[in-house]
C-alpha positions, 0 to 999 in steps of 0.5 A: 616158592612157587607150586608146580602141577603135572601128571605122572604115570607110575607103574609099580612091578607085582612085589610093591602093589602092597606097599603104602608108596604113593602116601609117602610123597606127602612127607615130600611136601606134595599134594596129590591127586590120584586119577585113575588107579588099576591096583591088584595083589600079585600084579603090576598096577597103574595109577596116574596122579596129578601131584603139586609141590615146589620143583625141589620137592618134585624132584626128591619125591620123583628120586624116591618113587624111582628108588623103590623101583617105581617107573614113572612117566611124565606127561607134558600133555593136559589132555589123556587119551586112552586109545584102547578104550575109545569108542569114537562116539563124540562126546569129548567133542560137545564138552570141549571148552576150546571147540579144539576136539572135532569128529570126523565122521569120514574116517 
């Protein structure tokens, strides 16, 4: 069987920011990645993953994050762009393998 790549998004409520969950998807089969995490005692926490695994065992792992009250969001695109923290100064532009990202400077 073939192995699939995406990124998810969970967003776990304050009651489960202590619990070992994202470690339990390796009993699912899948490798995982963890690309950005905001994680706090008390609070809700994000954490974004890029994860690996056969589609059956995907889809177990994705039941069980939901099982535990876990909102999960999958992200079809490759690139993610944090709005609220961009400061509009270029620099994705000069590393855009593709020349895909442009600055326009007039806006």
């Amino acid at each position: 069987m073939e192995n699939k790549r995406m990124k998810i998004g969970l967003t776990y409520p304050s009651e489960k920011t202590d619990k070992p969950i994202v470690t339990n998807l390796v009993k699912f089969g899948l490798t995982f990645n963890i690309l950005r995490a905001y994680i706090s005692p008390g609070k809700t926490g994000t954490i974004i993953l890029e994860i690996s695994g056969t589609d059956k065992n995907i889809k177990q792992s994705l039941d069980y994050l939901e099982s535990e009250s876990i909102e999960v969001k999958i992200y079809s695109d490759s690139v993610i762009r944090y709005e609220e923290k961009c400061m509009h100064c270029g620099a994705c532009t000069s590393v855009c393998p593709s020349g895909a990202l442009v600055m326009n400077r007039m806006t």
